[in-house]
C-alpha positions in Angstrom: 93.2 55.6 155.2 91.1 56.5 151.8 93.7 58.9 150.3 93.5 58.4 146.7 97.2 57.7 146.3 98.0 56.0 149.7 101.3 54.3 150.1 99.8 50.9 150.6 97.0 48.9 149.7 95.6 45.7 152.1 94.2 43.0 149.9 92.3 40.7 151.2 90.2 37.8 149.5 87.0 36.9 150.9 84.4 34.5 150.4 82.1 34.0 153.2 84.4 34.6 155.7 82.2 36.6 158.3 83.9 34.5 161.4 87.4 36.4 160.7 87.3 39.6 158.5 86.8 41.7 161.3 89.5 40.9 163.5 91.7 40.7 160.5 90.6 44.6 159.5 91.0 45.6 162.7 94.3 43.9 163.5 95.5 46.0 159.8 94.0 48.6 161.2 95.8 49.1 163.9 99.2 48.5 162.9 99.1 51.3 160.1 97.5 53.5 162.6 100.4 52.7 165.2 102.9 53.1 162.3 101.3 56.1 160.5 101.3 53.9 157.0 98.9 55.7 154.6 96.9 52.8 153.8 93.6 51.7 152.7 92.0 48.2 153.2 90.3 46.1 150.0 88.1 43.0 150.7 87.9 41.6 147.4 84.5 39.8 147.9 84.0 36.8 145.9 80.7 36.2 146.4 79.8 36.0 149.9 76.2 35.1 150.7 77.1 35.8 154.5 77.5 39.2 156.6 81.0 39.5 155.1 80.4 42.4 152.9 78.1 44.8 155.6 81.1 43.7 158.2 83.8 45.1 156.1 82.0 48.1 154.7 81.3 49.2 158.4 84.7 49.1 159.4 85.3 51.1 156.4 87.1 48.8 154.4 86.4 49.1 150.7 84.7 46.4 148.8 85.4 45.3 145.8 82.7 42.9 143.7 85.1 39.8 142.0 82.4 37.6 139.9 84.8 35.1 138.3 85.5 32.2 141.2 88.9 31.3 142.4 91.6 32.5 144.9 93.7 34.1 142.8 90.5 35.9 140.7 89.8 37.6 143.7 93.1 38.9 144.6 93.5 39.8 141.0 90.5 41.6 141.3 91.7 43.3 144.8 95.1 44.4 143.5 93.8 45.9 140.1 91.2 48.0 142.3 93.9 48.8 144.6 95.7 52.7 144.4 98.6 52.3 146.7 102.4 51.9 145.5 102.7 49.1 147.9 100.0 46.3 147.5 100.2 43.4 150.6 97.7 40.8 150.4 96.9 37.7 153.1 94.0 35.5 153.9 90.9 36.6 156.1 90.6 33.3 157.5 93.0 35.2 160.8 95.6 32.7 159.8 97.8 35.7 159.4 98.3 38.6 161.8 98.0 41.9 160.0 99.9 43.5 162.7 102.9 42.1 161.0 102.3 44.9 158.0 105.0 47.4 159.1 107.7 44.9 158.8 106.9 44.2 154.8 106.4 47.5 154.4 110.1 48.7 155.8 111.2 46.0 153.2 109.6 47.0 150.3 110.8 50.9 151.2 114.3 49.2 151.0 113.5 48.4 147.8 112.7 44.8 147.1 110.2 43.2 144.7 108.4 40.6 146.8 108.5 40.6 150.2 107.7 37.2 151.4 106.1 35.7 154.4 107.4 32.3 155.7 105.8 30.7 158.6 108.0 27.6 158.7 110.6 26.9 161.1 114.0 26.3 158.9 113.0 29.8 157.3 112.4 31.7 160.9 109.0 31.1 161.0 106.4 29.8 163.9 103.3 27.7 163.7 101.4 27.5 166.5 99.4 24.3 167.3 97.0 23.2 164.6 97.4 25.9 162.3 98.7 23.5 159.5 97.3 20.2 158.4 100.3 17.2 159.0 100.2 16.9 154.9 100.5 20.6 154.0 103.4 21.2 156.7 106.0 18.2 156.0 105.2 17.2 152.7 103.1 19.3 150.1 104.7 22.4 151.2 108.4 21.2 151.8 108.3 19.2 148.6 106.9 22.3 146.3 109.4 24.7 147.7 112.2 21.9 147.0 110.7 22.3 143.6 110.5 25.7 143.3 114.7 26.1 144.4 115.7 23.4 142.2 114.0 24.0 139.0 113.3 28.0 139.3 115.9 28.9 141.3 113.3 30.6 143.8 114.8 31.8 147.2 111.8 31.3 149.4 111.9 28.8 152.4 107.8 29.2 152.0 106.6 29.1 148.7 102.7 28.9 149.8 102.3 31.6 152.1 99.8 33.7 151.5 100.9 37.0 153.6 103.3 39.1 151.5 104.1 42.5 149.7 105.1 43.8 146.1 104.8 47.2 144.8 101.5 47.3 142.8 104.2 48.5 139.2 106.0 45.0 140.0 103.1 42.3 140.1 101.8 44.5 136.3 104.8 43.2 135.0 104.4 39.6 136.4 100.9 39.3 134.0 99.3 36.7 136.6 97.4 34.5 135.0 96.3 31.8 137.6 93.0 32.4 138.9 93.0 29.4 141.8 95.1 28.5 144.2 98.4 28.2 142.5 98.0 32.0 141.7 100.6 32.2 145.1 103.4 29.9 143.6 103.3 31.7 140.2 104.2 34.7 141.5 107.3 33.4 143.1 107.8 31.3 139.5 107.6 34.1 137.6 109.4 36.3 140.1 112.3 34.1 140.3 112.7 33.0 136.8 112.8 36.8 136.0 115.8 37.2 138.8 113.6 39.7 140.8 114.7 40.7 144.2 113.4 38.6 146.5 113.4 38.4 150.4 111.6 36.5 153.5 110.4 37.9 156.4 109.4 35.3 159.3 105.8 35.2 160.9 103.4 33.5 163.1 101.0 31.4 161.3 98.0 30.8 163.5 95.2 28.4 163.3 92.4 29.0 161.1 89.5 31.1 162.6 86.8 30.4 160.8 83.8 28.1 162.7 80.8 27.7 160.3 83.1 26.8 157.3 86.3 24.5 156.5 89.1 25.8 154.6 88.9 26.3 151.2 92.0 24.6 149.6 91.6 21.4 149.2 94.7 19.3 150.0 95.2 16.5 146.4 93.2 19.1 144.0 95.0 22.3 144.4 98.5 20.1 145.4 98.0 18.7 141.7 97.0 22.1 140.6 100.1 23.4 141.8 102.3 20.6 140.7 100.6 20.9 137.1 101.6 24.9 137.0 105.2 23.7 138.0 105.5 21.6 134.9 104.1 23.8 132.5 106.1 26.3 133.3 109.4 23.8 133.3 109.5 22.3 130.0 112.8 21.2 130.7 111.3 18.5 133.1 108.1 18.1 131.1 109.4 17.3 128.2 113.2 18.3 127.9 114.4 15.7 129.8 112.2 12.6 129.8 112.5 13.3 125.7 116.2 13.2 126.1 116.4 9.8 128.3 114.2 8.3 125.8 116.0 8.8 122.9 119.4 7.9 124.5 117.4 4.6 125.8 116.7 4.3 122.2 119.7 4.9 120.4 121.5 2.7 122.7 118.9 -0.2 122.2 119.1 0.2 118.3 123.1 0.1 118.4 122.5 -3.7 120.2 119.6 -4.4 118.3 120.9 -4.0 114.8 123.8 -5.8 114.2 121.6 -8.5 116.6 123.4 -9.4 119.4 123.4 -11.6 122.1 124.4 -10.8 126.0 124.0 -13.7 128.7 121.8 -15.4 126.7 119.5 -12.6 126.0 119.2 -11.8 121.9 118.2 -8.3 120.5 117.0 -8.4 117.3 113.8 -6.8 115.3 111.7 -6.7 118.0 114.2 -4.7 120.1 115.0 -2.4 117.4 111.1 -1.6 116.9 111.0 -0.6 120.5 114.0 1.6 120.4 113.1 3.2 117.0 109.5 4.0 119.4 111.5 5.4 122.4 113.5 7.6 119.9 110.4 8.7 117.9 108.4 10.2 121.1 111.4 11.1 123.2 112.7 13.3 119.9 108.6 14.9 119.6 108.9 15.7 123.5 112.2 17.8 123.0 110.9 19.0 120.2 107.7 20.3 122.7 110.2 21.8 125.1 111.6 24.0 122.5 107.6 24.9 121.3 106.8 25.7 124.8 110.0 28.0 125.8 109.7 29.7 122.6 105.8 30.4 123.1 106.4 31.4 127.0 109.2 33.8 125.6 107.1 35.4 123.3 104.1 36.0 125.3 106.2 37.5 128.0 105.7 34.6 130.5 109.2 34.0 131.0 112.7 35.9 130.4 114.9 35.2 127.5 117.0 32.1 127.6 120.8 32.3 126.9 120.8 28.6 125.7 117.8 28.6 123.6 119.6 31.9 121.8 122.9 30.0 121.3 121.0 27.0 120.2 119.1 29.3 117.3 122.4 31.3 116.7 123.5 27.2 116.0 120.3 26.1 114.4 118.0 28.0 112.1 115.3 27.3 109.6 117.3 26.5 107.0 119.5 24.0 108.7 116.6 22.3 110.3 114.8 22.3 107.0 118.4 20.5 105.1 118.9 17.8 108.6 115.0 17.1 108.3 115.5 17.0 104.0 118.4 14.5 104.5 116.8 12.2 107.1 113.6 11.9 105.0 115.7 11.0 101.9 117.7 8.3 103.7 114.3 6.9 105.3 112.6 7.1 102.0 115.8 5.7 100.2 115.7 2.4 103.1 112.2 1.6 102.6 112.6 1.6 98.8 115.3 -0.9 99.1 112.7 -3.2 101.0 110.3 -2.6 98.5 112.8 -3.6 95.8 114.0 -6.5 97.9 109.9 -7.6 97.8 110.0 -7.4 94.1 113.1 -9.4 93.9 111.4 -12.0 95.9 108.7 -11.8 93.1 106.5 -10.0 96.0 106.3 -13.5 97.8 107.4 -14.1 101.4 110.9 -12.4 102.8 113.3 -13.4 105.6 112.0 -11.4 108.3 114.7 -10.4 110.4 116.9 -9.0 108.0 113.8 -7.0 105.7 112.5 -5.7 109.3 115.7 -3.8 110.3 115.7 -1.9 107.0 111.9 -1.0 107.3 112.2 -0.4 111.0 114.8 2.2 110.4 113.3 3.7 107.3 110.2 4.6 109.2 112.0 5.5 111.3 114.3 8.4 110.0 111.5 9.1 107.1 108.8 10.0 110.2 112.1 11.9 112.2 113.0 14.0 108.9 109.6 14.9 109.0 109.1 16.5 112.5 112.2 18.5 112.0 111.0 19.9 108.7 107.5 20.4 110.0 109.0 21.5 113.4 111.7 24.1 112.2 108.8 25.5 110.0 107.0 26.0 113.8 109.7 27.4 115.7 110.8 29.7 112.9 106.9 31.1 113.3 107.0 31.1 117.0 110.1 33.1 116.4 108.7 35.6 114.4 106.5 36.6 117.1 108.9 37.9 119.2 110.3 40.1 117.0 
């Protein structure tokens, strides 16, 4: 069990958690021992003021010292410590039985990437009574792994289960940069948006051993956690496509308002056209984010190369973007000079409202959009560059 090059490493967080890490250790314990799996055992101790340290070093677990707080800084710490080629990490809270291990590890010999645990029913799994809050089993969890399929394309009937396995090479290439809660979920992100192979295997979730201490996830701050990770790492429903319902919303709007029309008694005039001209102005900035973001998550390695976003640049490049921007600008610039002329022609007195408002309405309009696509093509062009 403390070969320096064992086959697997056991990764457990731990903070204060003196009720449960023995009978998780020995439960581990016991199924490598019974299976003849070179392994060795890692509490990654985050701080523990209680006897979980002296607990785990005298069943001769190793112990490894995480300072910075958080679920997933411990297990980060844990799985950089560990030496074995497989890594499988799970709660000491006894939520999880260890003596499950041989199963993930006959997985990950077949050669899979993750090898993940799911405790709920429609994905083979078994909770016994009271091991999940009535919030975390039919509506947090359901609803983020709904989330995860749809917008990731993950697998995983369980996307917060916290027993699984990947070989120590595979989570390198992840670069895992949660250090809380949602540091689970970003692994199957990441893992899925890179098309990595994925697979389940059922287990027993039982209830939570631990007697002097509640759990530590807290139900709305790590669900908003988690739901915050989701959209950063989907600009397409960040900004991609409420951007893209805005400026439809807007354009439509504008085609009603400008010619001012009436339907069932209801007039759109300049009031409706400053509105649109709005919706168009932000929804056009928040595609203009989604494309930022990809580009930036591309180029740091946080997510794989997408085919559209190459077609669109094989499309669009910094010179086009800089002669659409150059052209709207003029045509803004030339609208609001007609105004300005149609002032002096007034001899700078008062001007019939409706009709001086559409032409400034859509001058600031296009002048402020030629602008963003100048100063924006300048941006992605950079962000480009630093993926080369």
């Amino acid at each position: 069990m403390h070969a320096e090059n064992p086959e697997l490493s056991v990764v457990m967080p731990c903070l204060n958690e003196a009720d449960t890490i023995e009978s998780c250790i020995r439960k581990a314990q016991r199924a490598i021992q019974a299976h003849g799996i070179d392994t060795e055992i890692i509490v990654a101790d985050n701080g523990s003021t209680d006897e979980s340290r002296a607990i785990a070093l005298r069943l001769g677990a190793r112990v490894v010292d995480v300072e910075q707080k958080g679920y997933g800084a411990a297990l980060m710490g844990g799985i950089a410590a560990a030496n074995g080629t497989y890594v499988i990490m799970g709660d000491a809270d006894d939520s999880y039985d260890f003596g499950e291990i041989p199963r993930f590890v006959e997985r990950l010999r077949e050669g899979y990437d993750l090898v993940q645990g799911c405790r709920l029913p429609w994905g083979g799994g078994r909770m016994l009574p009271g091991a999940m809050p009535f919030l975390h089993r039919w509506i947090g969890n359901p609803m983020f792994t709904i989330l995860a399929r749809i917008w990731f394309g993950s697998p995983v009937s369980d996307v917060y289960c916290g027993l699984r396995g990947f070989p120590k090479e595979f989570y390198t290439q992840l670069n895992q940069r949660c250090i809380g809660m949602e540091f689970a979920t970003e692994m199957i992100i990441k893992a899925s948006l890179f098309k990595s192979r994925i697979t389940e295997v059922p287990i027993t979730l039982h209830p939570d051993g631990r007697k002097t201490h509640t759990a530590h996830l807290k139900t709305f701050r790590d669900g908003w956690r988690t739901l915050r990770f989701f959209l950063v790492y989907s600009p397409r429903w960040l900004f991609l496509v409420p951007g893209a319902f805005l400026v439809l919303l807007g354009m439509v709007g504008a085609a009603v308002a400008l010619p001012t029309t009436t339907i069932r008694g209801v007039t759109f005039a300049a009031h409706t056209l400053l509105f649109s001209c709005l919706a168009i102005l932000v929804g056009y900035q928040a595609i203009l984010f989604a494309v930022f973001t990809k580009v930036f998550a591309i180029a740091e390695g946080l997510m794989p190369e997408d085919r559209w976003l190459t077609r669109l640049f094989e499309v669009i490049n910094l010179e086009k973007g800089l002669i659409a921007g150059a052209v709207a600008l003029v045509v803004g610039v030339v609208l609001l000079g007609s105004a300005v002329n149609q002032w002096r022609l007034a001899g700078f007195g008062n001007l019939e409202y409706g009709e001086t408002m559409r032409v400034v309405i859509s001058g600031a309009t296009l002048t402020a959009l030629g602008v963003q696509t100048v100063l924006g093509s300048f941006f992605v062009s950079i962000l480009g560059t630093l993926r080369k």
